[in-house]
C-alpha positions in Angstrom: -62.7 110.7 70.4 -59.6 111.7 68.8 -58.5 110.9 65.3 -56.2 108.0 64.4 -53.0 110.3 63.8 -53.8 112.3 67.0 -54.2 109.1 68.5 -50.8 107.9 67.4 -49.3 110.9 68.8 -50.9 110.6 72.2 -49.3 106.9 72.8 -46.1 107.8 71.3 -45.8 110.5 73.8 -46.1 108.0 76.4 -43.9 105.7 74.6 -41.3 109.1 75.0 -42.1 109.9 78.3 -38.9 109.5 80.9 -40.3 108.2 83.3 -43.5 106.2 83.5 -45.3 103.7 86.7 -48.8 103.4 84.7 -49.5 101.2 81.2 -52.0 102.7 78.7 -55.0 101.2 77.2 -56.3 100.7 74.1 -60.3 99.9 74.1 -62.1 98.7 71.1 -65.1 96.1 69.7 -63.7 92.8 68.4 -63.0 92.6 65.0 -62.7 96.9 65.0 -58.7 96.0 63.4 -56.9 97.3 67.1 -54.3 94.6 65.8 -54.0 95.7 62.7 -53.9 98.9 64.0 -51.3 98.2 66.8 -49.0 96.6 63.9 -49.3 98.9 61.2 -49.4 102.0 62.8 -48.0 101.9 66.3 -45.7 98.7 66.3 -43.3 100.6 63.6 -43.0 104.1 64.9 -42.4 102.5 68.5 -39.0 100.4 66.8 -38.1 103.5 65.3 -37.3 105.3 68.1 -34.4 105.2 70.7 -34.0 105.2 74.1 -30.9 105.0 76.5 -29.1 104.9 73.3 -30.8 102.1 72.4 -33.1 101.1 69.7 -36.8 100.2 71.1 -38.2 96.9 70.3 -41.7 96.3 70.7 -42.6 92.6 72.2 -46.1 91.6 71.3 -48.4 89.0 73.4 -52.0 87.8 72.6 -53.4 86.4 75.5 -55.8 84.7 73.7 -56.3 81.1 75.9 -53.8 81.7 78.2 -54.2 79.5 80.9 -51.8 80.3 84.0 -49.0 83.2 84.6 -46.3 81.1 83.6 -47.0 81.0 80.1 -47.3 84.6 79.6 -43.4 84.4 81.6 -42.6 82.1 78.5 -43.8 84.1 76.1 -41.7 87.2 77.1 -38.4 85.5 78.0 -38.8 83.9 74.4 -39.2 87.1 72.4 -36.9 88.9 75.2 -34.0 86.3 75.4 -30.6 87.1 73.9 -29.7 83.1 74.4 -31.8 81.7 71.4 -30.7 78.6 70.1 -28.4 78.7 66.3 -30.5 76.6 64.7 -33.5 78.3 65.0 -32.1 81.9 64.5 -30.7 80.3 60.8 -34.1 78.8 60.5 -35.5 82.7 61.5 -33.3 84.4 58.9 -33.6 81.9 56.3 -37.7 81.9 56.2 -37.8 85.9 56.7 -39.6 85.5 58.9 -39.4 88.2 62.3 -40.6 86.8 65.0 -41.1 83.2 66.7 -44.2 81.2 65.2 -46.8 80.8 68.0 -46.6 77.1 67.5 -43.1 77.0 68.8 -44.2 78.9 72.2 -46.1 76.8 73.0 -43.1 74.1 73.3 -42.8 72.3 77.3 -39.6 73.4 77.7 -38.0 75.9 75.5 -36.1 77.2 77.9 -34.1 73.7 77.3 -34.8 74.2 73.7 -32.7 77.8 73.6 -29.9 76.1 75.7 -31.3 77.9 79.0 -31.1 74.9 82.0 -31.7 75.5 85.9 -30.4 72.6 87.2 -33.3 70.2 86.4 -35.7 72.1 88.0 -38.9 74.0 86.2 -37.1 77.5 85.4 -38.8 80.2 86.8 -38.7 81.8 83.1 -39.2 85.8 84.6 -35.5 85.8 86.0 -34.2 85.9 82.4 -36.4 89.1 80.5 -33.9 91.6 79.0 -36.6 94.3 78.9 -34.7 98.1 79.4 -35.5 98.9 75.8 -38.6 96.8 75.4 -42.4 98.0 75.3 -44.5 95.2 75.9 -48.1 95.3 74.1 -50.6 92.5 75.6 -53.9 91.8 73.6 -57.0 90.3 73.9 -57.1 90.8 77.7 -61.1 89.5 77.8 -60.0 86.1 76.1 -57.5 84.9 78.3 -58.6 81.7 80.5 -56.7 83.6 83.4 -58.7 85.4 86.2 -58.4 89.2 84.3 -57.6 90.6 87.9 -54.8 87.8 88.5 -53.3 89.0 85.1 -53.4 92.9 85.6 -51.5 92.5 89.0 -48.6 90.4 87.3 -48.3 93.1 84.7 -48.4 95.4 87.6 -44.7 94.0 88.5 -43.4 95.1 85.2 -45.4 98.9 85.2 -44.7 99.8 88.8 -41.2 98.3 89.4 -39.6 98.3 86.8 -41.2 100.9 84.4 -41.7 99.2 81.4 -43.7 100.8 78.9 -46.6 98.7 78.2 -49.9 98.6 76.1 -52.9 96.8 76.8 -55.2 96.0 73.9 -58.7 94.8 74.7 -62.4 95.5 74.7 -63.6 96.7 77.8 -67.5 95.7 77.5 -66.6 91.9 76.9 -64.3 91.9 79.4 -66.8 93.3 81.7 -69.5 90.8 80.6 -67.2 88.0 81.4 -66.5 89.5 84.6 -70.3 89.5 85.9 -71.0 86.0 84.2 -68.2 84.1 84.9 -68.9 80.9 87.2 -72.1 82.2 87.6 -73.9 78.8 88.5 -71.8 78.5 91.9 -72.5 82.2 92.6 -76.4 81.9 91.7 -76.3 78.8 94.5 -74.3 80.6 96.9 -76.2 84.0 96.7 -79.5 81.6 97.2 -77.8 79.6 100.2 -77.0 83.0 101.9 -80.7 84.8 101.4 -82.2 81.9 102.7 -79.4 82.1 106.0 -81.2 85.3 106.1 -84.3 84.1 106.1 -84.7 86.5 103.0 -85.9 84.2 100.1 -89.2 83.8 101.3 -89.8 87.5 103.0 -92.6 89.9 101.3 -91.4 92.5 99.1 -91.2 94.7 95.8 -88.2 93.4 94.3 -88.5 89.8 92.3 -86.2 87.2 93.3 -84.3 87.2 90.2 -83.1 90.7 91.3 -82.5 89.8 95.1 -80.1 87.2 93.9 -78.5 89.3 91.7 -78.0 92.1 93.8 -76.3 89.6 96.0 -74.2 88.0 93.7 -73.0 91.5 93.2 -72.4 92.3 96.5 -70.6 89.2 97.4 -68.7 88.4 94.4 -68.0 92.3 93.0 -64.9 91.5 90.7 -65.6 93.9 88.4 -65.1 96.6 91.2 -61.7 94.8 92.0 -60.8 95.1 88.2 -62.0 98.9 88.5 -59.4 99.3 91.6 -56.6 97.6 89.9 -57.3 99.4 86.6 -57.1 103.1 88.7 -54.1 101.9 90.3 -52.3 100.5 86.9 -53.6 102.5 83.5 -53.1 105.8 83.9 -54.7 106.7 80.5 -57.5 104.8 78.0 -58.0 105.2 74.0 -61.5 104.6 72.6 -60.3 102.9 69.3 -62.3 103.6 66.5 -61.0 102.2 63.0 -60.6 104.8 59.7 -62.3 103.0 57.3 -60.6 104.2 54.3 -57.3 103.2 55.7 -58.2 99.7 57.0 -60.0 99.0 53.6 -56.8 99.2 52.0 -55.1 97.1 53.9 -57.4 94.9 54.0 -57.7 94.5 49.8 -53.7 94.6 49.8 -53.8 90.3 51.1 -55.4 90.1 46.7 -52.5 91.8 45.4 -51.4 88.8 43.6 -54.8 88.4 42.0 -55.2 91.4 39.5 -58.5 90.5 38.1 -60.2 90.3 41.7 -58.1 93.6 43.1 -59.1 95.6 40.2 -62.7 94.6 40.6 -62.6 95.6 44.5 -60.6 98.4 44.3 -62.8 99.8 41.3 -65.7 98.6 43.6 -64.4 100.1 47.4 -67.3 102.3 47.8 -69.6 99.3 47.8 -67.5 97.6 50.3 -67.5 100.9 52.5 -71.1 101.2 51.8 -72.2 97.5 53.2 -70.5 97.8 55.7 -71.6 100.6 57.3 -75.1 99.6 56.4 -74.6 96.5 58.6 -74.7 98.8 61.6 -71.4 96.7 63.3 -67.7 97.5 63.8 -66.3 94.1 63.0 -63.2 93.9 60.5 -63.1 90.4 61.0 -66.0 89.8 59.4 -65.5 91.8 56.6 -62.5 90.4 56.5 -63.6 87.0 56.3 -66.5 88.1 53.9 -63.7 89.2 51.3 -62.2 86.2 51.5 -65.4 83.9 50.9 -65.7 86.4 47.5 -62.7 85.6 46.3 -63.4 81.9 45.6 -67.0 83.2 44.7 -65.3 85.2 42.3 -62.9 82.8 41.2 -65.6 80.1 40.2 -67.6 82.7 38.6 -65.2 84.0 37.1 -63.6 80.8 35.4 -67.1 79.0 34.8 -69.3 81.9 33.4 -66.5 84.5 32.2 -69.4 86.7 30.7 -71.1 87.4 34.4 -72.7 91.2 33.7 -70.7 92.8 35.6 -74.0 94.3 37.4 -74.3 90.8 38.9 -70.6 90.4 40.2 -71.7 94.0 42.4 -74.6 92.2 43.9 -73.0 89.1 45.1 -70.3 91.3 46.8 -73.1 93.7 48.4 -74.7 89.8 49.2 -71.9 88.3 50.4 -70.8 91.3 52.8 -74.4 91.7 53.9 -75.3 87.8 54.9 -71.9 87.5 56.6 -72.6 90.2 58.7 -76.3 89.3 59.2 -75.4 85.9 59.9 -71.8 85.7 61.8 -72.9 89.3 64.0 -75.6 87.6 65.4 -77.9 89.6 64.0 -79.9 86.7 62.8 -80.7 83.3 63.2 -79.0 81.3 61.0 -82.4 79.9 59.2 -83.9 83.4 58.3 -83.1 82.4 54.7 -82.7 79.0 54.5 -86.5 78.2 52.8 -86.0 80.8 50.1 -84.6 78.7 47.2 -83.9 81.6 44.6 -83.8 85.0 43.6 -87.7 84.7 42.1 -89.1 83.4 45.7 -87.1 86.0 47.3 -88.4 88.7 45.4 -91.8 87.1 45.5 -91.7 88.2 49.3 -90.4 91.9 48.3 -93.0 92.4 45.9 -95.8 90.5 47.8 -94.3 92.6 51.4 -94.9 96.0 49.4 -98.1 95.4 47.2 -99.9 94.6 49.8 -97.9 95.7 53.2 -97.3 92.3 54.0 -95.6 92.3 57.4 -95.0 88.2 57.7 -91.8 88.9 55.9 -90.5 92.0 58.0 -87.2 91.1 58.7 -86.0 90.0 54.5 -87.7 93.1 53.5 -85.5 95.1 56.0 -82.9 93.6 54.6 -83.5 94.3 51.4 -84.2 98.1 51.6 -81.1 98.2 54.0 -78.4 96.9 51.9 -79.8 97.1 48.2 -81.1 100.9 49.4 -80.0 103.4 45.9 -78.4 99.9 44.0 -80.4 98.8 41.3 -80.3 95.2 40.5 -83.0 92.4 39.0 -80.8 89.8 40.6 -80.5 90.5 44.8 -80.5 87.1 46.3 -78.0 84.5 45.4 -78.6 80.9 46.6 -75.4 79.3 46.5 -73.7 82.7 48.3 -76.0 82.2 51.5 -75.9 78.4 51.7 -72.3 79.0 51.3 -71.9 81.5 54.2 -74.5 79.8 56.4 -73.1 75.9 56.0 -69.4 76.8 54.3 -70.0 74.6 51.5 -69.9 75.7 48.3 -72.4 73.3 46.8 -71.3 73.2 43.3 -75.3 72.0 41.6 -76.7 75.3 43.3 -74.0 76.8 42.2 -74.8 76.4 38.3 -78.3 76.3 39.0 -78.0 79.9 40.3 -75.5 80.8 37.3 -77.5 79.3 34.5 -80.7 81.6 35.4 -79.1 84.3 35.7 -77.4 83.5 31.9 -80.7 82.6 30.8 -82.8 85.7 32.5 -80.8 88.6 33.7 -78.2 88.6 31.7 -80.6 88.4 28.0 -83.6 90.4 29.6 -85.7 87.4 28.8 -88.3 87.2 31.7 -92.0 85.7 30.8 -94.6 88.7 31.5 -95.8 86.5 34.6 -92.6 86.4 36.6 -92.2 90.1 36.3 -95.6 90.4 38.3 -94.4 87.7 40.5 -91.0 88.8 40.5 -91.0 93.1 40.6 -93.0 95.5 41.8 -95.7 95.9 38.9 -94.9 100.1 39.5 -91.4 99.2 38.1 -93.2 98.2 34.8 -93.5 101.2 32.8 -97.1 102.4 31.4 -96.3 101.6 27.9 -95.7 97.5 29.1 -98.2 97.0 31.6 -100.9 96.2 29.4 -98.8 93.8 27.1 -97.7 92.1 30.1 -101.2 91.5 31.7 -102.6 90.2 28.1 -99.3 87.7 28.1 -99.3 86.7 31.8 -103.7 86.4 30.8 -102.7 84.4 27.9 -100.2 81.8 29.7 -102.9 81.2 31.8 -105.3 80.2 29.4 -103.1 77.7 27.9 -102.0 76.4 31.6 -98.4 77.0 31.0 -98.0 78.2 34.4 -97.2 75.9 37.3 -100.3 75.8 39.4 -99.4 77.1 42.8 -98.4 80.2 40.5 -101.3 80.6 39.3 -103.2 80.9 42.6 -100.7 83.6 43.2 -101.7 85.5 40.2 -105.0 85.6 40.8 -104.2 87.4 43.9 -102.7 90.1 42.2 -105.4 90.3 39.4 -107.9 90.9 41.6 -105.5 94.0 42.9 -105.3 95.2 39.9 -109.1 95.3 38.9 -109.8 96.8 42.3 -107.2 99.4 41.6 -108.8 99.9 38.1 -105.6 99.0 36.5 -107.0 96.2 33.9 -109.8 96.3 31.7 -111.0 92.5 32.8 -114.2 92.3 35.3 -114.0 90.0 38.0 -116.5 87.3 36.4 -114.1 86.5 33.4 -110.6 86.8 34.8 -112.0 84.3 38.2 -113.3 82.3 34.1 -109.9 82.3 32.7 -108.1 81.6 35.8 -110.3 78.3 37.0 -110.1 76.7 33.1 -106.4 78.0 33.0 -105.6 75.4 36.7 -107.8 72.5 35.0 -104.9 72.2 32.2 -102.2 73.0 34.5 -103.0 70.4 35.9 -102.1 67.7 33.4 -98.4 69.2 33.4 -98.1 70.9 36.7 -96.4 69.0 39.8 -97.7 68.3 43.7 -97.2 71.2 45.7 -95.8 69.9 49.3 -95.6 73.4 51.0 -99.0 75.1 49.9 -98.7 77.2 52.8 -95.6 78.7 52.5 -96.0 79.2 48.8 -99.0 81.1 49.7 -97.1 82.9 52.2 -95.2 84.9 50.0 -98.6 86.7 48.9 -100.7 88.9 51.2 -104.5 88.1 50.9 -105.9 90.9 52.0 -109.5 91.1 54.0 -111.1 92.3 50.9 -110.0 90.1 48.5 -110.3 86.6 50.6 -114.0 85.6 49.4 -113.0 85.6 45.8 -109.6 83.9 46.4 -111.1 81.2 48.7 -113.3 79.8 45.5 -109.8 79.8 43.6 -107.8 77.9 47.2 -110.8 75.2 47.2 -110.4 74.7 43.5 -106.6 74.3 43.6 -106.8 72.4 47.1 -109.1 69.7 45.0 -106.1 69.5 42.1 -103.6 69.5 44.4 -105.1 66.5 45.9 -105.9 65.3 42.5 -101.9 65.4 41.9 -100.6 63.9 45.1 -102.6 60.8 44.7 -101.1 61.3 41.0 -97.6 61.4 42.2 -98.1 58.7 45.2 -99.7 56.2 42.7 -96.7 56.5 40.0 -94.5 56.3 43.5 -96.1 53.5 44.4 -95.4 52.0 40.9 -91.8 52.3 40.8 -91.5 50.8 44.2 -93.2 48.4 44.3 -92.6 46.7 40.7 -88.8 46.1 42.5 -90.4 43.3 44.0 -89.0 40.1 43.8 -86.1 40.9 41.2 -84.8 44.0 42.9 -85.3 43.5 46.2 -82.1 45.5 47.6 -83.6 48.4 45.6 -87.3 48.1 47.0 -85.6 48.1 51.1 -83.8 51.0 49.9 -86.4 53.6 48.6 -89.4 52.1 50.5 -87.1 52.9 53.9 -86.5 56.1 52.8 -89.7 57.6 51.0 -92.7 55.1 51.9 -92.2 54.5 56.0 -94.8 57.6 56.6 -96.8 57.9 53.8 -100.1 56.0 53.0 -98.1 53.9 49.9 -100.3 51.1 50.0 -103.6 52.8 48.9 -102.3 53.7 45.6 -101.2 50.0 44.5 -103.7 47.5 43.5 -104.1 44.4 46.2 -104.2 42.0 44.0 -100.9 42.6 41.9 -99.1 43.4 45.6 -100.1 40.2 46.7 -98.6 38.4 43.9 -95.6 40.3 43.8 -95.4 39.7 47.4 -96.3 35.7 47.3 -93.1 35.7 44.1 -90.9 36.8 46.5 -88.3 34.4 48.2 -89.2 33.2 51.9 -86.2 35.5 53.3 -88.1 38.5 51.9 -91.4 37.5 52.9 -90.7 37.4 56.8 -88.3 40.8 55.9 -91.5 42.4 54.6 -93.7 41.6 57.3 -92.1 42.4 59.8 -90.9 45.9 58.2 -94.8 46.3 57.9 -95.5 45.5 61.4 -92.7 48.1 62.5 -94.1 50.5 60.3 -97.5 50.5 61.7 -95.9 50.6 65.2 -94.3 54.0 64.3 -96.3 55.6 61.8 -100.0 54.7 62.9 -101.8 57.9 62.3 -99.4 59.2 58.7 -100.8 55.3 57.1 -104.3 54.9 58.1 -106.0 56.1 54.8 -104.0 52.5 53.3 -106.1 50.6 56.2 -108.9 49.4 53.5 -106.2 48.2 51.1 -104.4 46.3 53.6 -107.7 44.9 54.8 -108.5 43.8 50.9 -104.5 42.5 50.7 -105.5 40.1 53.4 -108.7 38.7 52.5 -106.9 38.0 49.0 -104.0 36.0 51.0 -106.8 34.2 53.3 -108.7 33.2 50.1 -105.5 31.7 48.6 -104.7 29.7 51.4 -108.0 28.6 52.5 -108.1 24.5 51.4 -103.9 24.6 50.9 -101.9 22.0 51.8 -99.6 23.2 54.6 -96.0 24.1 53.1 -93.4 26.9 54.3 -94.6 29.1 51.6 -98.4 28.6 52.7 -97.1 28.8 56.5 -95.1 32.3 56.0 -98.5 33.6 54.2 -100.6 32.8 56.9 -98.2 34.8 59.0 -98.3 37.7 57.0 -101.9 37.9 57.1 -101.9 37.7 60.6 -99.3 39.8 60.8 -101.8 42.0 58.9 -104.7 41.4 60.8 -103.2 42.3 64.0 -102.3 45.7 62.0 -105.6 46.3 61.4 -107.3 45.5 65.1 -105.2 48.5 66.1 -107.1 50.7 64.2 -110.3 49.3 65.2 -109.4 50.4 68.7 -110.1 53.8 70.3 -106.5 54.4 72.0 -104.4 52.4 69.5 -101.8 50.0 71.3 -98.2 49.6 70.6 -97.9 46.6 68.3 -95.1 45.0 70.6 -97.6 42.6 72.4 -99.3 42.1 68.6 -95.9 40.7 67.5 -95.9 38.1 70.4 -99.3 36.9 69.5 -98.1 36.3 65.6 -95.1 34.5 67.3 -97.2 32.3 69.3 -99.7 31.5 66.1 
């Protein structure tokens, strides 16, 4: 592979050559910067140089989306044409601008527009190139909408017949993807139609279908040996382009000139940017190139909002920006990998729980981690509002100061409680003379149960490492002591954990440590409990105490948080049925038939509200029993039946659909 300058050498001496009846191509990955390359390093020398006693101009063409000949035609004769209307040459010269915006070739008829007719008729735009001192460059060959053989024989016409220098830009191993897969649903049923001519789709033997068809497909519809013909017969030399890094970098950070806070900081910071991306194992400028323009309004926020960032922080959310654009736009991952880890603490939760205890649940983010962040020391590696950013392109502006203010409040003042730097860093990282203090604070904060409780569960996990290990002077008896009162008054403060299992997650237990953490799972399972009925029974207070003033505001949340879940069984019968008999008629009706509905969809999620509904009923039937009929009395008895019908469904073994129940309420 030769270097870039005796690369540029080797295609200027084609460029030279006298006489020439082959192109030359250049082959490269996408994103690799062959564009940048062909304009900043080829395009100039080329229009530097003479021949015929005439200056060269190079014409370039992307063929990106071309969808017939003709509009490649157009595209020539527009950048070829000596016959270019005033107006836009004036327009040309007074913007400084070189060459035709795309948008204008794509016109109907420009040839009309530069004052070129043909009688009416479509002009056959190829009778008017001027091209004797021209050297055409075409690019992205594998993108065009063209068949690629179709568009290597027209450029034949201009190699072989008229000798125009030309340069094709492309990369080769897309191109010869798209050459195999292209309309491969109608080759798949033709292939299958012809083995089974040949009686050769059911017939014995070694080879699996999915290869006989293949093979056949490749036999019949071999393209990509056509291409291989027409290449032989047209390039007579390809380049393997591989970019200079150090060169393109620069290049690259030259588009923030006009920002000298931002350039300083990358061009004091290049070896980072060289660093990441090499680490991401890809050749794609475009990436990078995209990635460096996402920093810049990361920057700029952070920059303007917290002007104090340590400037150890503004390093990692380049290395983090770089790294999760290329993890995410190369493909490398799915798009999700990251999307349940909330903040820096849960991310390094899963480093410290991956390496403690050779956790391999969370391979692929401790890959990552030891990857990009490999030699770079930083307390603060994962940056919510960064990924969120690059994953969804939104920069949502709460996580944005939610992100910022812990790091102000942690990182930046060295400020962390002893129990998040268990949680949070590897306990190894903790030097000797520490260790102890933090154990007796993180030992203390448990006692006093001013530790969330799912944290404290994974605490205990660690604790019992460490006295395994010999590490801490505790025995098992007191710390499992400590740790069980510590939960009971955590409890009075702490909050319903949802996602148990994936807290969990982030902490290895280990075969020999699972008997003494299951007595600590059943206690916190029995809190936990203990704080969802909690949490459902002040829900079911502040929705329910909408009814009948607030009506609009009870539809509202009771659609949106109470469809699925069991509401019911934390609200006393008696005060729901006379909130429910205070409403108006309207809402009445409304409510039973959201109920009905509600059952209908979500039978299994509400069946542990079954014996309240059952008591709300018998309250409603006690009231009415001995009324005088009246609308109000009439719409009550409806409900309950509406309810009744609710509950024979669950006294069913296979649980109808409540569609027939609602007819029967009709008919009542």
């Amino acid at each position: 592979m030769k270097k870039l300058e005796d690369l540029v050498e080797s295609i200027l001496d084609y460029i030279r050559a006298d006489y020439t009846d082959y192109a030359i191509m250049i082959n490269g990955e996408w994103g690799s910067g062959k564009t940048y390359f062909w304009d900043h390093k080829i395009k100039p020398k080329i229009e530097s140089m003479q021949a015929n006693g005439k200056r060269l101009t190079a014409i370039y063409m992307s063929l990106y989306g071309i969808s017939n000949l003709e509009e490649i035609s157009k595209k020539i004769f527009i950048e070829t044409t000596q016959l270019m209307d005033k107006n836009l040459k004036k327009y040309m010269e007074g913007s400084g601008v070189a060459n035709i915006p795309e948008y204008a070739k794509t016109g109907l008829d420009m040839a009309n527009f530069f004052g070129v007719t043909q009688n009416g008729n479509q002009i056959d735009y190829a009778q008017f190139f001027t091209t004797d001192d021209k050297v055409l460059c075409f690019d992205d060959l594998e993108r065009a909408n063209v068949d690629v053989i179709d568009i290597l024989g027209y450029i034949n016409n201009f190699v072989e017949h008229d000798h125009i220098k030309t340069i094709i830009i492309c990369n080769e191993k897309e191109l010869s993807t798209k050459l195999k897969n292209s309309n491969l649903e109608m080759k798949t049923f033709i292939a299958t139609y012809l083995l089974d001519k040949e009686n050769k789709l059911t017939m014995k033997t070694d080879k699996p279908m999915v290869e006989r068809i293949r093979d056949t497909i490749e036999y019949v519809f071999d393209k990509a040996n056509d291409y291989e013909r027409i290449k032989e017969k047209l390039i007579g030399e390809t380049f393997e382009y591989a970019p200079e890094f150090n060169y393109i970098i620069n290049g690259l950070l030259m588009r923030y000139e006009n920002y000298p806070d931002l350039i300083r900081f990358l061009r004091e910071n290049t070896n980072l940017i060289t660093s990441t991306f090499n680490k991401s194992g890809t050749r794609n400028l475009r990436i990078l190139k995209h990635a460096l323009n996402d920093f810049k309004k990361i920057f700029d926020m952070v920059s303007k909002a917290y002007p104090n960032t340590n400037h150890r922080v503004l390093q990692t959310m380049l290395i983090f920006t770089i790294a999760i654009s290329f993890e995410i736009k190369a493909g490398k991952i799915t798009k999700d990998k990251f999307i349940n880890i909330d903040s820096n603490e849960e991310y390094k939760s899963v480093l410290v729980s991956s390496r403690v205890f050779m956790d391999n649940r969370q391979f692929y983010i401790k890959e990552f981690d030891n990857n990009y962040y490999y030699n770079f020391k930083a307390e603060y590696r994962f940056f919510k509002f960064i990924e969120k950013y690059i994953r969804t392109r939104i920069f949502d502006m709460k996580v944005f100061k939610d992100n910022m203010e812990v790091i102000r409040n942690t990182i930046d003042t060295n400020q962390l409680p002893g129990y998040k730097r268990l949680l949070t860093e590897e306990y190894w990282k903790i030097p000797d003379d520490q260790f102890d203090g933090v154990i007796d604070e993180t030992i203390n904060d448990v006692k006093n149960g001013s530790i969330e409780l799912i944290q404290i569960v994974k605490l205990f996990a660690y604790f019992i490492y460490f006295i395994k290990k010999d590490l801490i002077r505790y025995d098992m008896r007191t710390v499992k002591s400590v740790f069980f009162n510590g939960m009971n008054i955590a409890s009075l403060t702490s909050s319903y954990c949802d996602n148990v299992e994936e807290e969990l997650s982030h902490v290895a237990i280990e075969d020999d440590i699972a008997s003494e953490m299951q007595e600590v799972l059943i206690h916190f399972n029995e809190i936990n409990l203990q704080l969802k009925d909690k949490m459902y029974r002040e829900k079911a207070e502040e929705i329910f105490k909408c009814i009948p003033m607030k009506m609009e505001q009870f539809y509202d949340k009771f659609d949106k948080e109470c469809m699925n879940i069991p509401i019911f069984k934390y609200y006393d019968s008696f005060q729901m049925f006379q909130r429910i008999s205070c409403a108006s008629n309207e809402d009445m009706v409304t409510i039973k038939e959201k109920l009905v509905d509600r059952a209908d969809r979500f039978a299994s999620e509400i069946e542990a509200e079954m014996p309240s509904m059952k008591k709300l009923k018998q309250i409603m039937d006690d009231y009415i029993d001995g009324k005088m009929p009246s609308i109000k009395i009439v719409l009550l008895q409806d409900f309950s039946n509406a309810l009744g019908s609710i509950l024979n469904t669950y006294g069913q073994v296979n649980a109808p659909k409540l569609i027939e129940q609602k007819a029967v309420i009709i008919e009542e």
